[in-house]
C-alpha positions as CSV (number, residue, x, y, z in Angstrom):
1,X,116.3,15.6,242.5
2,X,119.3,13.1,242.3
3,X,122.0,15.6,242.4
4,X,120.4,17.4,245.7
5,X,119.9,13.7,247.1
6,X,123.4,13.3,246.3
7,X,124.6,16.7,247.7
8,X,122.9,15.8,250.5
9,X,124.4,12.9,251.3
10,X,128.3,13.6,250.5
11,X,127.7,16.9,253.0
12,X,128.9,16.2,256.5
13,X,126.4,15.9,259.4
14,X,126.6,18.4,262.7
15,X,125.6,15.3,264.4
16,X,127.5,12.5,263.6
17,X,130.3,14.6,262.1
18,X,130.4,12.6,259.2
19,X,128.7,12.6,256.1
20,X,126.3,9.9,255.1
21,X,127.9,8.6,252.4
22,X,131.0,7.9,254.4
23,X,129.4,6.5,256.8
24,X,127.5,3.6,254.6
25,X,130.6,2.7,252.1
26,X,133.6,4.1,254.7
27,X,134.6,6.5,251.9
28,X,134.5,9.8,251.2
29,X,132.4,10.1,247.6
30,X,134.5,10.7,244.1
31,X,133.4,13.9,243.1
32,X,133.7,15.0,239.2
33,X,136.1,18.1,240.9
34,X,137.9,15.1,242.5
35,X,138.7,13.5,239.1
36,X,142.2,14.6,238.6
37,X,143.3,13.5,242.1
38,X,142.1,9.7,241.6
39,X,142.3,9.5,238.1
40,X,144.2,11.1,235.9
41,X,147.8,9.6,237.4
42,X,150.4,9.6,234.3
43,X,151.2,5.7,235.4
44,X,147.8,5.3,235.6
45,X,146.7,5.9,231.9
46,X,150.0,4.2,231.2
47,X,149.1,0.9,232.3
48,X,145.5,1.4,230.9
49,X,147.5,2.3,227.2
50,X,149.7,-0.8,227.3
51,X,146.4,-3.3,228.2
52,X,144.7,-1.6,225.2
53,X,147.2,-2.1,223.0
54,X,148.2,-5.7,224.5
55,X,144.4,-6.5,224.0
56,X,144.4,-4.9,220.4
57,X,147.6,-7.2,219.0
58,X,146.3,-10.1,221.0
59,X,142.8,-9.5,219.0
60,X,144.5,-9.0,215.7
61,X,146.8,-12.3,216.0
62,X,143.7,-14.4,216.5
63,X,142.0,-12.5,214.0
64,X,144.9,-13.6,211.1
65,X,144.8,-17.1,212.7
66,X,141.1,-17.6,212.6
67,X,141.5,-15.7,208.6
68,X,144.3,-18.7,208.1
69,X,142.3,-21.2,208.8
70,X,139.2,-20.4,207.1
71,X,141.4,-19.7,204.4
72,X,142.6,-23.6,203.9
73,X,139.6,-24.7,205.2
74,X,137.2,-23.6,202.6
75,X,138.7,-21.8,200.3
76,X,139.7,-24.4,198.0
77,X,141.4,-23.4,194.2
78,X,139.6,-24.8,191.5
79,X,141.3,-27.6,189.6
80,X,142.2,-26.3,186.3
81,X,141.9,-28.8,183.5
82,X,142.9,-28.7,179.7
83,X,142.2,-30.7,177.0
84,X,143.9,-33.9,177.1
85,X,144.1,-34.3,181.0
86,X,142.4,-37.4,182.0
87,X,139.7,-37.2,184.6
88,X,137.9,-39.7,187.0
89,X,134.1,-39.7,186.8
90,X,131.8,-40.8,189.6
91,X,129.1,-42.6,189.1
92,X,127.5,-44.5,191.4
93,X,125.3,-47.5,190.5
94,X,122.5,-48.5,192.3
95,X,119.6,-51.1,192.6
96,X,117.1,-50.8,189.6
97,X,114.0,-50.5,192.1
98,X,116.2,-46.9,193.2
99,X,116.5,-43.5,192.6
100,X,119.7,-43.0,190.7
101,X,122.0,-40.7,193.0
102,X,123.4,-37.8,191.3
């Protein structure tokens, strides 16, 4: 029922000479035949290939940055130590009525 609603509506009227669509949005309807003439424009699908690929390389910089980051941020090497390297130890004292922190 949609697409007779729809065909009935984009049809022009003997009475007002125009079809209803036009009359409510002041446009004749896009039809899917219609698709080439609004659509497929070579400069057209240009500009909408450059904002994909603008979009994609702005992506992937922040991408690397947020990769960087994470990168110093927590992934810390582990110290390597060999016998004879002298070393700090932390213990911390506390009162004799606490637990002892480890």
């Amino acid at each position: 029922m949609p697409i007779v609603f729809f065909a009935y509506r984009v049809s022009e009227q003997k009475s007002a000479k125009e079809s209803p669509f036009k009359l409510l949005f002041g446009r004749e309807a896009r039809l899917p035949a219609d698709i080439d003439k609004w659509t497929m424009n070579q400069s057209f699908l240009e500009k909408i290939d450059q904002a994909w690929k603008e979009a994609k390389e702005n992506i992937d910089k922040v991408k690397e940055s947020s990769i960087r980051f994470y990168n110093s941020k927590y992934l810390i090497e582990p110290t390597q130590i060999k016998v004879g390297d002298q070393i700090r130890l932390h213990n911390p004292v506390t009162k004799p009525s606490l637990k002892t922190k480890l």
